[in-house]
N, C-alpha and C positions, 0 to 999 in steps of 0.2 A: 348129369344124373346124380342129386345128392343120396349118399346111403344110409339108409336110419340111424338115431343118432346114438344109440346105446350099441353098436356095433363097433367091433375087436378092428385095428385098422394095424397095420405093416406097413413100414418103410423098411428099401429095399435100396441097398446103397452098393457099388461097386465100391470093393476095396483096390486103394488105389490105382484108379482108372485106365489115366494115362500111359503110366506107368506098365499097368499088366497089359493093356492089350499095344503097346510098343513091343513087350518081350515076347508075346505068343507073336506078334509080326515078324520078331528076328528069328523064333526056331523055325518057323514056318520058311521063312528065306536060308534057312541052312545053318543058321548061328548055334555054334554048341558051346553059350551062356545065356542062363536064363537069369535078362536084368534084375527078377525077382531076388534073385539070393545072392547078389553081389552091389557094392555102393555105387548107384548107377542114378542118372536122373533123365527127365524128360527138359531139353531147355533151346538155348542160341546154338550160338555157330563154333562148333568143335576146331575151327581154325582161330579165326579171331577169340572164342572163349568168350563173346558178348553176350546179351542176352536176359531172359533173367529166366528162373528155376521153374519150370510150367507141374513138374513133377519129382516124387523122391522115390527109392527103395525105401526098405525097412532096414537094411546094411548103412543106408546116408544118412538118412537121422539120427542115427547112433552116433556120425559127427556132428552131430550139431546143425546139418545141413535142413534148410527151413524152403516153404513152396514162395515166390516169390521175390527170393533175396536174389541178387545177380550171379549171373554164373560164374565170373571171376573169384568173386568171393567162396563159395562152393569149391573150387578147384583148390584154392587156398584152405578151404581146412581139409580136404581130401586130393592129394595131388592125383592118385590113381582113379579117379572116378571115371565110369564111365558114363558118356553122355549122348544122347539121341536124339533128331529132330524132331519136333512134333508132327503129325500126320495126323487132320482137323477131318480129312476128307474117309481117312481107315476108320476114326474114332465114331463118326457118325454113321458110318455102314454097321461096326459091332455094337453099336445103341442102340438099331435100328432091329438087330437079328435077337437082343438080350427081349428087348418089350416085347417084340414078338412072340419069341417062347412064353415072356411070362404071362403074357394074353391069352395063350392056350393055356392055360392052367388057372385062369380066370380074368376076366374082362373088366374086371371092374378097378381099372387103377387110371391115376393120374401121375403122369412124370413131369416130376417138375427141373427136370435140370437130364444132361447126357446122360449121367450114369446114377442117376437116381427114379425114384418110384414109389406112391405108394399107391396098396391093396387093400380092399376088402377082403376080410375073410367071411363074413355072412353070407356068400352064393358057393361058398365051397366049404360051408361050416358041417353040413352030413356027411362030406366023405374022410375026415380027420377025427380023430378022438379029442383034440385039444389044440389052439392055437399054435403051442410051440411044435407040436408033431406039422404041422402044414408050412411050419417056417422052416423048419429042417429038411422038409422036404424040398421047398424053393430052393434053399443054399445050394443041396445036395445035387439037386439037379442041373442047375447052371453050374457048376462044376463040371457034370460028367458033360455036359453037352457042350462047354464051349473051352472048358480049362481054365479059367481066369474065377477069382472067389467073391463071395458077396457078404454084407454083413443085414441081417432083417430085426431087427425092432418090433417089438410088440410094444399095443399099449391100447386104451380105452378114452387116447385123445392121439391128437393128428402131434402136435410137436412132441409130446414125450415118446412118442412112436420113434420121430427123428434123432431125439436127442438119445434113447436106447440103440439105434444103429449105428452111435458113432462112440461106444462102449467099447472093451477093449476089442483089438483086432488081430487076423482076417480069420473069416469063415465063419465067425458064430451068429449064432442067435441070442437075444438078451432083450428079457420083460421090462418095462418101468407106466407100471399101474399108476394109477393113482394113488392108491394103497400104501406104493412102494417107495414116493418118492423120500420120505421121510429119511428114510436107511439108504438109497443109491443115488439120490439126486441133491439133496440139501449138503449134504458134506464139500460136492465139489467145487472148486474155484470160481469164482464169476464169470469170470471170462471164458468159463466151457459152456455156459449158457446159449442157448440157441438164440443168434440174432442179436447180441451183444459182443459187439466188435470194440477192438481196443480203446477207441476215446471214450467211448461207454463205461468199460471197463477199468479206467485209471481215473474217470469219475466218482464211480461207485465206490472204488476204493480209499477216495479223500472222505466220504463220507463216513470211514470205516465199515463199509461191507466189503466182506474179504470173498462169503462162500455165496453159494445159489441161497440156501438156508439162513445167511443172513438178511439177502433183500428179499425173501418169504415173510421174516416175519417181521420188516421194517414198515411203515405206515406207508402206504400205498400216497397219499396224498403230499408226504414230503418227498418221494419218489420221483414224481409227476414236479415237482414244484423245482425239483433240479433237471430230469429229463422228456419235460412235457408227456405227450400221448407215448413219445417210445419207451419212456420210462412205466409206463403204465400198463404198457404190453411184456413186458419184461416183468413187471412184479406178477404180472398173471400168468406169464407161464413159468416163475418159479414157483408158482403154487400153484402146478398142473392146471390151468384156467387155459381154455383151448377150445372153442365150438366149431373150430370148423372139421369136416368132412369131406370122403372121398371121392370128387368130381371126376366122374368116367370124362377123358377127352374128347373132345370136338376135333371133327374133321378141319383143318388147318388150311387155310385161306388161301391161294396161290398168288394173289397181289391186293396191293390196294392202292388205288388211286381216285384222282377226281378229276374234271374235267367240266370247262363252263365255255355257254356261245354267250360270245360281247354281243350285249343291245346294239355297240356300237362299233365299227370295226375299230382295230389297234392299228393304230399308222406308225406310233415311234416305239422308242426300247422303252422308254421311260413305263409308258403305256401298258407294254405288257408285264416288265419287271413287276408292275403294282398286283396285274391280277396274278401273274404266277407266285407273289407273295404272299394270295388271300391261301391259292390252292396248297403252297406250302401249307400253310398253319393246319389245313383242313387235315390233309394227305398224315402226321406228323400224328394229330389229335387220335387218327383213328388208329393207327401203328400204338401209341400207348396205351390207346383203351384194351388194346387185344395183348398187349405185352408180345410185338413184334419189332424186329430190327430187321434192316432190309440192306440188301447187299449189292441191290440193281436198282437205278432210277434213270425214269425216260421222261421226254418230253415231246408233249405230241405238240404239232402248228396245223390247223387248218385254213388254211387262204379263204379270201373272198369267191375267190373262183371253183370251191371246192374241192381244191387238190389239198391231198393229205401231206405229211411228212412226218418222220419222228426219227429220235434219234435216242441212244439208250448209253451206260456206262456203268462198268463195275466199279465200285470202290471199297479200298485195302478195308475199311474198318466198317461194318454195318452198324444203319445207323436210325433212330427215331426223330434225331433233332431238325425242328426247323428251319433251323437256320442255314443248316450243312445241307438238308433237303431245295432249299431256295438256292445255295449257292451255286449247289450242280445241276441242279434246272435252266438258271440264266444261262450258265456256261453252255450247255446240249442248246439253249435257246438262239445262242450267238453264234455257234456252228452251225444250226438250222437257216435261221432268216434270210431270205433272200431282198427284203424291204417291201414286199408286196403288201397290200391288208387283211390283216389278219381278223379272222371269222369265229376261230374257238380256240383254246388255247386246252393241255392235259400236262396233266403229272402222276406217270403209275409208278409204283416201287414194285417188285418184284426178289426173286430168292429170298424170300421171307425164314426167319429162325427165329426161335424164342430167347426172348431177351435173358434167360440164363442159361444160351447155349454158350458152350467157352469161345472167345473171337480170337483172333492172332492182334495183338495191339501194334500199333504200328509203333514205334520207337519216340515221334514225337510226340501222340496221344502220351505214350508213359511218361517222357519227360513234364509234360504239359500234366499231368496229375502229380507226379511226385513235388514240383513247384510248389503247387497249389497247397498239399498239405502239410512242405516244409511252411510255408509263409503262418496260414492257419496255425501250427505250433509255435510259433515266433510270436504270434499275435496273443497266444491264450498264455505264454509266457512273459511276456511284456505287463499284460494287465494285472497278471499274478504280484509281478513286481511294485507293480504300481500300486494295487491294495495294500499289498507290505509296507510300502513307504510312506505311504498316509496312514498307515493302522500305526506305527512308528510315529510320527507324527502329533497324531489326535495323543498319541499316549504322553510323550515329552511336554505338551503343552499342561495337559491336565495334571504334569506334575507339579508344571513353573505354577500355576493357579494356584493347586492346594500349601503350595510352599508361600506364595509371595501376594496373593491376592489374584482375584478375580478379573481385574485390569489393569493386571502385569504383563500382559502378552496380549495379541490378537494376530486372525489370520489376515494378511496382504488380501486387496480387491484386486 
């Protein structure tokens, strides 16, 4: 359900997520410290110290400590910190109780991530005198009802809604109009930009854009011409440009799969590997169209004879990809087969979650990314070089030229 489009919208963001509903888990289990007011994080394994940082207090950041960095290093600039396993299974029960409440106090939001949200305020714009009195209400409320704090954003477009809820923190409320970006949004750094993440942001800044306010008022098409369409999306919401609006959720899938009867029956592996490779792509396509990740895939065999069989399996990382989806199909496929001919062949996925719900990454998924984008820095610093070297170059030549004539030098074939 889209909500008209000159309507006031609220993002509704938990402060420090993780982090707070770990600490109400510990008083509630009898803990007399609240991780909140001590340098505490959400991360690995408090024995080995592995891991990396899932969460911070507001005491850890005042070292230095960053979400993401490894927990080793975190210990190292705080030896006293204290540290807590994550709990993916608590965190989704109290995501599940915050929406709810804030459903009852109006229906019209779309959450896009665990502990975020946004509102309409136009079905509950008669019982408020003003936007910010009904955001104060929200804060004030999830407060009394659950103890953990939230920060809400106003605004008259969906991302400066976002980018006001993530102003300073916890517990308040804070406008950013259109009107207003000028004075709250244009001064700050680029890199507090919604949806410009670091490589973006050490881009922009070659370029010399330093503030949101500088790529405001930088030409939109040399923008584009260094960071294509993402660049393009980024000059427009530093210049509050934003149509989109607040999509009340749809009831949420419980699987998706496919499933096909051979014309012909399947005698070898080879045979079925192919069709269980179509239904991958198929299975895969529709999980991205919905922005789902899937945490269970099965594989059903129906025989000639039409007996059934299926076989199913959890795995550590959810996932949308093809390839991983074909790979754990064959495998249930290869436990399944008995050699008989096969009549239809399925693939369902199952415990469906939205692809920005938080995952636990398995250690080699991390290492296998962090490679990736050592190498990619490796590779954008190579060619940097390499431009240097030839711009050095072109210039030494053009100087033997103007010194010595025009074919006094030439470059090697």
């Amino acid at each position: 359900m889209i909500i008209n489009d000159n309507s006031i919208i609220f993002h509704i963001d938990v402060n420090s997520a993780y982090l707070s509903w770990s600490a109400l888990r510990e008083l509630q289990n009898g803990s007399k410290l609240d991780l909140r007011t001590i340098p505490s994080i959400v991360g690995g394994d408090q024995e080995t110290r592995h891991g990396i940082v899932v969460a911070k207090s507001i005491p850890a950041k005042a070292f230095g400590i960053q979400t993401a960095e490894t927990v080793a290093s975190a210990f190292q600039k705080c030896p006293t910190l204290v540290m807590v396993p994550p709990d993916h299974t608590y965190y989704r029960e109290m995501s599940q109780k915050l929406m709810h409440h804030l459903r009852s106090i109006c229906d019209e939001i779309e959450q896009v991530s665990i502990d975020e949200c946004y509102m309409s305020f136009e079905p509950i714009r008669s019982q408020f005198p003003t936007p910010e009195a009904a955001a104060a209400y929200i804060k004030d409320s999830v407060y009394d009802t659950f103890g953990f704090t939230v920060n809400v954003g106003i605004s008259d477009r969906k991302v400066l809604a976002k980018m006001a809820s993530d102003f300073k923190k916890p517990n308040l409320v804070h406008t950013l109009y259109v009107s207003e970006i000028q004075k709250k949004l244009w001064p700050l750094p680029i890199g507090s930009l919604h949806m410009c993440g670091k490589s973006s942001a050490k881009l922009l800044q070659k370029m010399g854009i330093r503030t949101i306010g500088d790529l405001a008022h930088t030409d939109k098409a040399v923008v584009e011409s260094w960071l294509k369409s993402h660049g393009g999306m980024l000059w427009n919401y530093a210049n509050g440009i934003d149509e989109g609006q607040v999509v009340k959720e749809r009831p949420k899938a419980k699987g998706v799969g496919n499933s096909t009867t051979l014309a012909n029956n399947a005698e070898t592996e080879e045979e079925a590997y192919a069709v269980l490779k179509e239904l991958a792509t198929s299975v895969s396509v529709r999980l991205k169209k919905h922005h789902f990740l899937a945490a269970q895939i099965s594989t059903e065999i129906k025989y000639a004879s039409f007996r059934s069989v299926s076989h199913q399996t959890t795995i550590l990382t959810p996932t949308a990809e093809e390839a991983e989806i074909y790979q754990c199909a064959c495998q249930l496929f290869d436990e399944l087969w008995d050699g008989e001919p096969i009549r239809l062949l399925g693939i369902r996925t199952t415990k469906l979650q939205d692809e920005e719900e938080p995952t636990q990454i398995s250690l080699f998924d991390l290492a296998r990314y962090q490679e990736q984008e050592k190498k990619e820095e490796l590779r954008r610093e190579k060619e940097a070089q390499k431009q240097k070297k030839l711009a050095s170059l072109d210039d030494a030549i053009a100087k033997i030229k103007k010194r010595y004539g025009a074919d006094a030098i030439h470059k090697g074939v």
